[in-house]
Phi, psi and omega in degrees: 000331199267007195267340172281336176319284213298322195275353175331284214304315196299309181338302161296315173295319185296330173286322186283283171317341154295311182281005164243338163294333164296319194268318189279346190258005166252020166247147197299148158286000149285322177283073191273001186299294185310287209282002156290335124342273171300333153306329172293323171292335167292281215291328178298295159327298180299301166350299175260351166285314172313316193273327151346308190266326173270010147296298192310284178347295198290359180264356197258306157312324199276132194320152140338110185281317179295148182329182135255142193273117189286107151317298195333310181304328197251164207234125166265141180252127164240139167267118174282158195206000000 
């Protein structure tokens, strides 16, 4: 699972600038207010999905922090009743 990881974040990013370069060539070249606008937001997008997505990766890699617990140590009590 893990051989795959590194390429998420780009993957991603490269899917979202495909879907807004689609959106920006279907808005008219008259509206150039709108398509600076969706350029901007797309690169604003992309951005935080890139950083967004490699926190996850690295949150998906990094070991585990806890201990393993020594059974040996603990005592069971049962009370008859």
């Amino acid at each position: 699972m893990e051989s795959y990881l590194h390429f998420v974040a780009p993957c991603l990013t490269f899917l979202w600038g495909l879907i807004c370069l689609r959106i920006y060539t279907m808005i008219s070249a008259d509206n150039a207010g709108q398509r600076r606008l969706i350029a901007i937001g797309g690169a604003i997008g992309a951005a935080l999905i890139y950083i967004l997505a490699s926190n996850v990766v690295g949150l998906i890699q990094a070991p585990s922090s806890e201990s393993p617990v020594d059974q040996g140590d603990r005592v069971k009590i049962q009370l008859k009743g």
